[in-house]
DORO-190421 format. One record per atom (N, C-alpha, C, O): residue in one letter; chain; atom name; z, x, y. Coordinates in steps of 0.02 Angstrom, whole numbers, plus 50000, padded with zeros to 5 digits. Atoms other than C-alpha are relative to their C-alpha. Layout:
N
{'A', 'A', 'CA', {Z, X, Y}}
...
# end
This chain:
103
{'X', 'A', 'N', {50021, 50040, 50056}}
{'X', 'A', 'CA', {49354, 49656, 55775}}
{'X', 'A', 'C', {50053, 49946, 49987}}
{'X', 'A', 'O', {50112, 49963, 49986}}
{'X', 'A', 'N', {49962, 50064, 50012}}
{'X', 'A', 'CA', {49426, 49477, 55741}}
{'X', 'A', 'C', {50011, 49984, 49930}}
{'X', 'A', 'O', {49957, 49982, 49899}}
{'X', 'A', 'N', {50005, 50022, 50053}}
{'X', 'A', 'CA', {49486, 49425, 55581}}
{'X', 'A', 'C', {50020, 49920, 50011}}
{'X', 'A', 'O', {50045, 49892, 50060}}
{'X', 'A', 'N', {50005, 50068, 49993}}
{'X', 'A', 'CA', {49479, 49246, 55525}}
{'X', 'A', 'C', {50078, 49990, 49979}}
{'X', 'A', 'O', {50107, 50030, 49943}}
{'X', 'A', 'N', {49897, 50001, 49994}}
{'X', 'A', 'CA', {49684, 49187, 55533}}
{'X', 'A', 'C', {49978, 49927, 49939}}
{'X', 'A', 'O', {49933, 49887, 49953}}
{'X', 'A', 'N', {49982, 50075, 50033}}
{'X', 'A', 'CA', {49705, 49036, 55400}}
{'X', 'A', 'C', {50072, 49989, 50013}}
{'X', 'A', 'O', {50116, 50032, 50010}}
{'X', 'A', 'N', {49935, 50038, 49985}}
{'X', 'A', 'CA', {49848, 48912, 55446}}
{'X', 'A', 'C', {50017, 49953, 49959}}
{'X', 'A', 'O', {49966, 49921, 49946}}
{'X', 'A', 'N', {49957, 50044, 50025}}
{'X', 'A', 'CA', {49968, 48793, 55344}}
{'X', 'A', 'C', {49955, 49940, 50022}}
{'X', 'A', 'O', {49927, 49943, 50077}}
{'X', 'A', 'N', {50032, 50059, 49972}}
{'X', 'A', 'CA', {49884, 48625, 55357}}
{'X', 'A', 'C', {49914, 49981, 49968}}
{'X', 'A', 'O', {49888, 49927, 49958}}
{'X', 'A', 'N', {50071, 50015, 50020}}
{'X', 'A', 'CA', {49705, 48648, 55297}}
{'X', 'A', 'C', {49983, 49969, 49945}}
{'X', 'A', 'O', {49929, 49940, 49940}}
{'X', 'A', 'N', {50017, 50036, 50039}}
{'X', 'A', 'CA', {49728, 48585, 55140}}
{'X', 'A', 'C', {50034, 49928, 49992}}
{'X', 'A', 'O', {50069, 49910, 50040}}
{'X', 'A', 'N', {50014, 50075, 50024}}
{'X', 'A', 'CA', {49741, 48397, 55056}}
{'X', 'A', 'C', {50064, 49989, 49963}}
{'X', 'A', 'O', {50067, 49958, 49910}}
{'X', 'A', 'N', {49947, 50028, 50055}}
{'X', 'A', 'CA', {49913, 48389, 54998}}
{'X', 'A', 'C', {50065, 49956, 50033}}
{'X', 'A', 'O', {50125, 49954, 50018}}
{'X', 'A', 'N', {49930, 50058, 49975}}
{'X', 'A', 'CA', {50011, 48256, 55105}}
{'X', 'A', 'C', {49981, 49933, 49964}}
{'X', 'A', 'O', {49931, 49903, 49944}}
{'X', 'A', 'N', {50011, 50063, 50036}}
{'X', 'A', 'CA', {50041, 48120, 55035}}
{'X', 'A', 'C', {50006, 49933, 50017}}
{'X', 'A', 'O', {50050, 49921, 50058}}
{'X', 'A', 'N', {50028, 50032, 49956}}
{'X', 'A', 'CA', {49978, 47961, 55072}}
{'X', 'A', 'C', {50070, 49918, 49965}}
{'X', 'A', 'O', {50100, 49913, 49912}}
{'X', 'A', 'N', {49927, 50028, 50020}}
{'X', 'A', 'CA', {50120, 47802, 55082}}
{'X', 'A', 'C', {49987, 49950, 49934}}
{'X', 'A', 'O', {50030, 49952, 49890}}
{'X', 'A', 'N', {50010, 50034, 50049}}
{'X', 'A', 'CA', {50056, 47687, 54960}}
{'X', 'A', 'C', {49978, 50029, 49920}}
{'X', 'A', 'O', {49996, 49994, 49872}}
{'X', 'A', 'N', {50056, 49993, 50071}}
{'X', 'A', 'CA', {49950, 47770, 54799}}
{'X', 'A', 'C', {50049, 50051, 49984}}
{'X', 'A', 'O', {50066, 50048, 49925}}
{'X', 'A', 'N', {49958, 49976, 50030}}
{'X', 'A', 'CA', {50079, 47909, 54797}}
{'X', 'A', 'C', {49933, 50069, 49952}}
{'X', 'A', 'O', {49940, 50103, 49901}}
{'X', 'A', 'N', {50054, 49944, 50035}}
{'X', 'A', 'CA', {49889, 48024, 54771}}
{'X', 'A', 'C', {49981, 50031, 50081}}
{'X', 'A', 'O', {49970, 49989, 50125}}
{'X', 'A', 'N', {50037, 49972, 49935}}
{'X', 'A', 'CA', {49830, 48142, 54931}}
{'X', 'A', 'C', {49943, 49952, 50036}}
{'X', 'A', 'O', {49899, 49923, 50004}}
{'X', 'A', 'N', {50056, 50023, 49975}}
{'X', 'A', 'CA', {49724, 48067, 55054}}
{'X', 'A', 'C', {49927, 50049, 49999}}
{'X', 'A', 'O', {49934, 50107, 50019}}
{'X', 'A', 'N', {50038, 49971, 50005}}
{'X', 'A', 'CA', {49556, 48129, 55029}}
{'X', 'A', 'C', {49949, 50012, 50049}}
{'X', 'A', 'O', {49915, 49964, 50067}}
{'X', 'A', 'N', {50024, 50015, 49945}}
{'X', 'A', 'CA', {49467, 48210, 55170}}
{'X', 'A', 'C', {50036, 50004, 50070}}
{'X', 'A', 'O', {50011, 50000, 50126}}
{'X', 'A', 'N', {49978, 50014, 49948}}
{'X', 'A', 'CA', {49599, 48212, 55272}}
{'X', 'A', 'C', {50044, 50076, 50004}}
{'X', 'A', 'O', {50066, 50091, 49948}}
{'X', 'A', 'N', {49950, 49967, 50004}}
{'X', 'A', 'CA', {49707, 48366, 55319}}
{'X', 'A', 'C', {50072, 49994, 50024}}
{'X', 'A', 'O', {50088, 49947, 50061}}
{'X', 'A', 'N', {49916, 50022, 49989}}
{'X', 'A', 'CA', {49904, 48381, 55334}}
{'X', 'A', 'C', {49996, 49976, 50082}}
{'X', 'A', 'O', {49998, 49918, 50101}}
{'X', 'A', 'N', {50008, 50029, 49936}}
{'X', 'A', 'CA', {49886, 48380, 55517}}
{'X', 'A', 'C', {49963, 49942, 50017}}
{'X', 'A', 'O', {49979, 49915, 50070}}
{'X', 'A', 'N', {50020, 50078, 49985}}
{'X', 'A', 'CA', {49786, 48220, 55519}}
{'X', 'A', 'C', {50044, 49954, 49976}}
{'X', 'A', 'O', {50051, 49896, 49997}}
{'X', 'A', 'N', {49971, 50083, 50033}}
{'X', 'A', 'CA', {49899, 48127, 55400}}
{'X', 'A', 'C', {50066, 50005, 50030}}
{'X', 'A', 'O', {50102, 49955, 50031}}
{'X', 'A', 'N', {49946, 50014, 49955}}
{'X', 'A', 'CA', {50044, 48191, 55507}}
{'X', 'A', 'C', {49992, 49965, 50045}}
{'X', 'A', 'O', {50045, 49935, 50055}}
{'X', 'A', 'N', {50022, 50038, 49950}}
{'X', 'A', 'CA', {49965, 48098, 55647}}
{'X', 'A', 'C', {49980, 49924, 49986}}
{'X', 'A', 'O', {49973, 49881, 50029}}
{'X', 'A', 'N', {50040, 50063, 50025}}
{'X', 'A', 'CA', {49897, 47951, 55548}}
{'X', 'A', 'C', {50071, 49969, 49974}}
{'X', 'A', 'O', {50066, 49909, 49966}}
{'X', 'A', 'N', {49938, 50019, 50007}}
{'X', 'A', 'CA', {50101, 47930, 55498}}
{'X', 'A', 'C', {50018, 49947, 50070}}
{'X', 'A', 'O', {50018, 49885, 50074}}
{'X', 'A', 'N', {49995, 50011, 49954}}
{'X', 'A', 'CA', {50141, 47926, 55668}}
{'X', 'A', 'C', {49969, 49950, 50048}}
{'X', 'A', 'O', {49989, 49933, 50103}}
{'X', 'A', 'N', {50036, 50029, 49948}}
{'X', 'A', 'CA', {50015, 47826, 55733}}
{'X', 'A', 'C', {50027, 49921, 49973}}
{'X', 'A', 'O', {50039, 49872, 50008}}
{'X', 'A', 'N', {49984, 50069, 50047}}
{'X', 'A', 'CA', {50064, 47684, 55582}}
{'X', 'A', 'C', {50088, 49979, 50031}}
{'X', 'A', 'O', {50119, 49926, 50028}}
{'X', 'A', 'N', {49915, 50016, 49995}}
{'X', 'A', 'CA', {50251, 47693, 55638}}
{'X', 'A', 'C', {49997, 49964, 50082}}
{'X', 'A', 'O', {50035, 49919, 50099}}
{'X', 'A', 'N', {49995, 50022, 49954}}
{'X', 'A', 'CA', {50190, 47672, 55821}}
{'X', 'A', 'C', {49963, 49925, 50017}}
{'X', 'A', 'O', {49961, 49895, 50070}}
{'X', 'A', 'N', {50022, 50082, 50001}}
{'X', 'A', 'CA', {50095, 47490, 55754}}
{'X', 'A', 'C', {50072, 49987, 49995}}
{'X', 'A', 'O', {50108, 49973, 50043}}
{'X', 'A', 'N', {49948, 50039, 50032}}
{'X', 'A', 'CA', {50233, 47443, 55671}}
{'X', 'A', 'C', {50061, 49973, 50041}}
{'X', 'A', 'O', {50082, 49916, 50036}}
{'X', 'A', 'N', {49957, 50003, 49957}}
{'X', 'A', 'CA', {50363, 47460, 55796}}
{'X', 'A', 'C', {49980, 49978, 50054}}
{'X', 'A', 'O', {50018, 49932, 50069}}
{'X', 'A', 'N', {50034, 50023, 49947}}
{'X', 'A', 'CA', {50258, 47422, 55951}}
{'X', 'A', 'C', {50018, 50032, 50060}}
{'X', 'A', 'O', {50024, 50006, 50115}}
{'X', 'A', 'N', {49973, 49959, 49954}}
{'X', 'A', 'CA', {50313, 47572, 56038}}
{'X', 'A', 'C', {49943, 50050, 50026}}
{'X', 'A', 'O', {49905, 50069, 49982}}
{'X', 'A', 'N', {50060, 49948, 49998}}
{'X', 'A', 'CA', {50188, 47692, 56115}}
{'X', 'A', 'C', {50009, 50063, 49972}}
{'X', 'A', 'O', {50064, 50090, 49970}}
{'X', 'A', 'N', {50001, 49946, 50053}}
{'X', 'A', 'CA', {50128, 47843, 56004}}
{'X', 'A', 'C', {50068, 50055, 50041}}
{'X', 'A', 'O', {50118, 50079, 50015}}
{'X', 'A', 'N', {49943, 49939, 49970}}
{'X', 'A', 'CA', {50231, 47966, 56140}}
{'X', 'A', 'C', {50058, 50016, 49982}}
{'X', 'A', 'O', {50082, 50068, 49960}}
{'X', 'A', 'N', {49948, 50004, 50022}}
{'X', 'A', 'CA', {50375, 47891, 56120}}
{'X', 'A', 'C', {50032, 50037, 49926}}
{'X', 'A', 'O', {50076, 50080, 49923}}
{'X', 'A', 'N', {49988, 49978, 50063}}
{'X', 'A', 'CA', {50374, 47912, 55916}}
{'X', 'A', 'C', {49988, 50061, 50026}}
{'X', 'A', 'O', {50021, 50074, 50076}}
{'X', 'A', 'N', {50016, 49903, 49996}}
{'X', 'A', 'CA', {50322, 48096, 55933}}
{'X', 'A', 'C', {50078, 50011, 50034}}
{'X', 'A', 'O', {50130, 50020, 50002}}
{'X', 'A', 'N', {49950, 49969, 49958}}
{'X', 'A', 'CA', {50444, 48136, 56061}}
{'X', 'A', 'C', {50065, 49971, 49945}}
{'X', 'A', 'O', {50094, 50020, 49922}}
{'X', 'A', 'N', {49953, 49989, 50047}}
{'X', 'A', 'CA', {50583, 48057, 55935}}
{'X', 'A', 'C', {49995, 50023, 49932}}
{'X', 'A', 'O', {50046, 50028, 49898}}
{'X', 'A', 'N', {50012, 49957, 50057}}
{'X', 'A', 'CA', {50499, 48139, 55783}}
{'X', 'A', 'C', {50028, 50078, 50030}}
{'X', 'A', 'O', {50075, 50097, 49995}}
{'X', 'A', 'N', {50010, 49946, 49986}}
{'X', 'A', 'CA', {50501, 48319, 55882}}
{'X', 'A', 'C', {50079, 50009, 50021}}
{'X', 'A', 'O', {50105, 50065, 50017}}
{'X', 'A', 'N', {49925, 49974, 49980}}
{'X', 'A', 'CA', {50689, 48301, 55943}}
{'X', 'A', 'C', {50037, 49980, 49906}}
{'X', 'A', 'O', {50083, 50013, 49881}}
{'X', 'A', 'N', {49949, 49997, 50086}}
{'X', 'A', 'CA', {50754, 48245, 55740}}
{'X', 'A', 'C', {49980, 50077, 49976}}
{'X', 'A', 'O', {50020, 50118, 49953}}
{'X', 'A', 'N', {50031, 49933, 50022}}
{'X', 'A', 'CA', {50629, 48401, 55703}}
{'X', 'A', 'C', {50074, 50050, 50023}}
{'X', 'A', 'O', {50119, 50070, 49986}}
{'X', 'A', 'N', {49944, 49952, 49978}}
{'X', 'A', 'CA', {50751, 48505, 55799}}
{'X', 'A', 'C', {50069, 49987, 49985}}
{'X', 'A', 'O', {50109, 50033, 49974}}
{'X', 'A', 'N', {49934, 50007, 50042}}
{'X', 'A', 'CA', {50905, 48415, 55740}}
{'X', 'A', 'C', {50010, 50032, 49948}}
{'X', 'A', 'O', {50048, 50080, 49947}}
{'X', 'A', 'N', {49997, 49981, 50064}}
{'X', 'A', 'CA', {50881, 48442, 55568}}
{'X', 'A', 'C', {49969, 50069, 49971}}
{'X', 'A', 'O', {49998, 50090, 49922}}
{'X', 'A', 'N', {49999, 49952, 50004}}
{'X', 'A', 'CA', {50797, 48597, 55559}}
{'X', 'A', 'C', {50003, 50049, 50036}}
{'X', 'A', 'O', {49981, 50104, 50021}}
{'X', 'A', 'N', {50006, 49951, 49948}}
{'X', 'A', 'CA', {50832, 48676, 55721}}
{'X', 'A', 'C', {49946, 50035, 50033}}
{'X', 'A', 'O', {49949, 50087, 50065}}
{'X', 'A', 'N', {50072, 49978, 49989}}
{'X', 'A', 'CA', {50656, 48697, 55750}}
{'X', 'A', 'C', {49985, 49975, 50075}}
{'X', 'A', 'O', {49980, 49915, 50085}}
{'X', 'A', 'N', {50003, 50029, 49931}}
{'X', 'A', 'CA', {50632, 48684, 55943}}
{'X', 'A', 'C', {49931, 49996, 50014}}
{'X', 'A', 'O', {49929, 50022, 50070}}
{'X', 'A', 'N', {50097, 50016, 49981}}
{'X', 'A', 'CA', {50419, 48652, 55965}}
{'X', 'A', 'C', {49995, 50040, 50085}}
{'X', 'A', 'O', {49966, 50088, 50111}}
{'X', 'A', 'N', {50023, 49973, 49933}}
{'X', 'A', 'CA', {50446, 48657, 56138}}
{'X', 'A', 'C', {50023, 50055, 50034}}
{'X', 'A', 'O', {50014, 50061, 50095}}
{'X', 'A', 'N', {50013, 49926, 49986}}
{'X', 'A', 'CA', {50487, 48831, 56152}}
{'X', 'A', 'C', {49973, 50073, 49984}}
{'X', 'A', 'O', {49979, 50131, 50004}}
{'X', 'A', 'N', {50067, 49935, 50018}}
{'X', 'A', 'CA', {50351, 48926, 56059}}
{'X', 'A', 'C', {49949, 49982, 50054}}
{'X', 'A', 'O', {49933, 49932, 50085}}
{'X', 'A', 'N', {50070, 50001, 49935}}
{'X', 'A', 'CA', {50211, 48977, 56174}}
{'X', 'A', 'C', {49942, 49936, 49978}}
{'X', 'A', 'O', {49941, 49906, 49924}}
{'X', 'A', 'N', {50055, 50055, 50002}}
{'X', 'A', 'CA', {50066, 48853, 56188}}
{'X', 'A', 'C', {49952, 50026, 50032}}
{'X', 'A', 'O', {49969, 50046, 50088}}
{'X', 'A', 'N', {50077, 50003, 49956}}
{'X', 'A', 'CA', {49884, 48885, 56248}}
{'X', 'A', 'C', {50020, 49915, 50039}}
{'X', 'A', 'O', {50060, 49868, 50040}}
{'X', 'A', 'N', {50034, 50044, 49960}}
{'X', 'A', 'CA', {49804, 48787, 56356}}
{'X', 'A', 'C', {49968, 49940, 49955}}
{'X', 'A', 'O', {49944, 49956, 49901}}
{'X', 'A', 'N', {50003, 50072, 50026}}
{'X', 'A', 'CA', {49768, 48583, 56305}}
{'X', 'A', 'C', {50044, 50006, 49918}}
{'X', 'A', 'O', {50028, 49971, 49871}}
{'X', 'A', 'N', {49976, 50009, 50083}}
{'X', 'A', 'CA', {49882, 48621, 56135}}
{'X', 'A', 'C', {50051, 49964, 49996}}
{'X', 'A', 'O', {50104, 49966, 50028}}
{'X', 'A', 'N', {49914, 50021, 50016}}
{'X', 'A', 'CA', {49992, 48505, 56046}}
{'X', 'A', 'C', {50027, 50034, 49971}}
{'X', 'A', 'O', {50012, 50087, 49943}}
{'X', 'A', 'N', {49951, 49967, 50032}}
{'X', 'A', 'CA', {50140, 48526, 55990}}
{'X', 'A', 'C', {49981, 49992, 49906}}
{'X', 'A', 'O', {50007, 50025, 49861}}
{'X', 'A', 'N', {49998, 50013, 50076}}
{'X', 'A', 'CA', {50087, 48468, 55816}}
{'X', 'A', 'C', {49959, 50078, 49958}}
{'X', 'A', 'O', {49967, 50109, 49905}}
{'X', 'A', 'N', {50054, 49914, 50018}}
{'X', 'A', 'CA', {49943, 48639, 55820}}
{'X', 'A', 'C', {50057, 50029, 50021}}
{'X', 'A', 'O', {50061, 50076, 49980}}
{'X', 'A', 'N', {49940, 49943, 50018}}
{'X', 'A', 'CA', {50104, 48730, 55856}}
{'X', 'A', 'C', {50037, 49995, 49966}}
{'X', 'A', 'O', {50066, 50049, 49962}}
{'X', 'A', 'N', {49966, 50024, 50072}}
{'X', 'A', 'CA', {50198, 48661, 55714}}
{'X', 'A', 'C', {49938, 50032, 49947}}
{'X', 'A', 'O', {49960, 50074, 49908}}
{'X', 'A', 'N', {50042, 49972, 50037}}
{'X', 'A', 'CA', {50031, 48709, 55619}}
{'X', 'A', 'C', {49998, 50068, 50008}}
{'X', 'A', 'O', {49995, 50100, 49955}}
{'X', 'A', 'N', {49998, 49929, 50001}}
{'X', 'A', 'CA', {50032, 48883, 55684}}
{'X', 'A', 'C', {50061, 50042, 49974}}
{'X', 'A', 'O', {50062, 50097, 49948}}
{'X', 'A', 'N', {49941, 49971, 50016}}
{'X', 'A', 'CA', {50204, 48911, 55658}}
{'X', 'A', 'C', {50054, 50000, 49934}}
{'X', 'A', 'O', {50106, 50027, 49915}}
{'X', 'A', 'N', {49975, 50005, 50110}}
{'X', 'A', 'CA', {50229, 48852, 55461}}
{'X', 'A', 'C', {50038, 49939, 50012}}
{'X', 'A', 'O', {50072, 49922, 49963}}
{'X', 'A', 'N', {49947, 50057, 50019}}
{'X', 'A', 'CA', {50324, 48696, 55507}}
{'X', 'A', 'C', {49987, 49945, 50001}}
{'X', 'A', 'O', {50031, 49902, 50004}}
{'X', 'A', 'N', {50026, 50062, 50004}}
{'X', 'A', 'CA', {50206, 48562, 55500}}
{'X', 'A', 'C', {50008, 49951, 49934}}
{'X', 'A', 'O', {49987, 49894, 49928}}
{'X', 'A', 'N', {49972, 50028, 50067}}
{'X', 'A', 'CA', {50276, 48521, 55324}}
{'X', 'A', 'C', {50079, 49955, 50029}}
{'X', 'A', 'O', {50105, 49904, 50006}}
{'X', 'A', 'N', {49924, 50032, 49972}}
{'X', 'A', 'CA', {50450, 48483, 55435}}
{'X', 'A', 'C', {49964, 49935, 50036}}
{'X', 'A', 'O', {49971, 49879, 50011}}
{'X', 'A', 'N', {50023, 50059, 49957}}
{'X', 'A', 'CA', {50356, 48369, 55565}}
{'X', 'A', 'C', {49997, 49940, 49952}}
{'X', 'A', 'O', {50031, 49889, 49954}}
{'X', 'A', 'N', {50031, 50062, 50031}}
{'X', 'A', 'CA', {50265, 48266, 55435}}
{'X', 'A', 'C', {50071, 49970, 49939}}
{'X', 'A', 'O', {50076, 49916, 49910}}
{'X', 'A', 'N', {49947, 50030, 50064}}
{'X', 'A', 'CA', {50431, 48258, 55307}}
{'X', 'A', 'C', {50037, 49955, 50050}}
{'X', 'A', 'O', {50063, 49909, 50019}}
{'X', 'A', 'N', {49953, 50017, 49974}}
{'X', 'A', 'CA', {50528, 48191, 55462}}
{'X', 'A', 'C', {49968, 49929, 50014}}
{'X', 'A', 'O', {50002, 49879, 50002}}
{'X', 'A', 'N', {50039, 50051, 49972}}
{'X', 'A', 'CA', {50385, 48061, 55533}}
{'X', 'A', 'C', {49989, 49953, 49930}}
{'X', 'A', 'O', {49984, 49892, 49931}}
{'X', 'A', 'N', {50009, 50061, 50074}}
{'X', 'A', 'CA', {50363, 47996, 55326}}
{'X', 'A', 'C', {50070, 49968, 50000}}
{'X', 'A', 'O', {50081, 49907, 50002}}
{'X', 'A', 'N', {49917, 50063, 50010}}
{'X', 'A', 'CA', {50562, 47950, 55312}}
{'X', 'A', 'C', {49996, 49957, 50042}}
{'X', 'A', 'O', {50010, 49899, 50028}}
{'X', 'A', 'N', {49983, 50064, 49947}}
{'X', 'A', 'CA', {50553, 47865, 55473}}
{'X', 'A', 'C', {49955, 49949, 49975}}
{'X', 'A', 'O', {49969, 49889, 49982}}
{'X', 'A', 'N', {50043, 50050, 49997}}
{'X', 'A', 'CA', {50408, 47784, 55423}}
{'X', 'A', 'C', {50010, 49957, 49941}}
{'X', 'A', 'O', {49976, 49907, 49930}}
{'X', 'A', 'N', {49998, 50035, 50090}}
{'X', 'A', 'CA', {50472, 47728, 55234}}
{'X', 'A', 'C', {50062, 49953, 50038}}
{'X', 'A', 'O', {50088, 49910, 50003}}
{'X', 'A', 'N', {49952, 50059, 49971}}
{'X', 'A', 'CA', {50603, 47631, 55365}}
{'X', 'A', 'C', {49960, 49931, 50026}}
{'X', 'A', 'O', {49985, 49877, 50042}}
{'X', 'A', 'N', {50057, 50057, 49968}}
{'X', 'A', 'CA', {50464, 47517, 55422}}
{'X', 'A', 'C', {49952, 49967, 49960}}
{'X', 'A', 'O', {49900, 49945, 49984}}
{'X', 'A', 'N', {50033, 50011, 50018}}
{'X', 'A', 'CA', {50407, 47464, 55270}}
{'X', 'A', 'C', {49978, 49928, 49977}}
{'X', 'A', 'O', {50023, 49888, 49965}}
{'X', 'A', 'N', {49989, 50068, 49980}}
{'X', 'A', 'CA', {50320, 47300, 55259}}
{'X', 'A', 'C', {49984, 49961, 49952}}
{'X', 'A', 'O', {49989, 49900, 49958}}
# end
């Protein structure tokens, strides 16, 4: 028998850079990605790049290494940040960088 697992992330409480009110509709894991994707206009760097220096500050600052919890098969690292409670770290690290780029 399977029980249903709830994960960190499902609800509506990141916050969005301008209104300073949740995006609506959107969950944490999207607006972590929707950070990231704004930092990789802005800069004109490809999304990888950002990630890959979001995921190594991740581990600076909270010692949180991504890439050594297990992973299924096609998973990001961001659904293992969601599985593992620290997708609140990802998205706090990808908003500072991104309040550096502001225009």
């Amino acid at each position: 028998m399977s029980t249903e697992q709830n994960y960190v992330g499902g609800g509506n409480y990141a916050i969005p850079l301008t209104t300073g009110q949740p995006f609506r509709g959107h969950s944490y894991r999207m607006q972590t990605y929707l950070v990231v994707s704004d930092i990789a206009r802005l800069t004109g760097e490809d999304e990888s790049k950002v990630w890959k220096r979001v995921y190594q500050q991740v581990n600076a600052m909270y010692a949180v290494n991504l890439h050594s919890f297990p992973r299924g098969r096609n998973e990001s690292l961001l659904r293992v940040a969601e599985r593992h409670d620290v997708l609140d770290k990802v998205y706090a690290v990808a908003y500072v960088e991104r309040l550096q780029y502001q225009e």
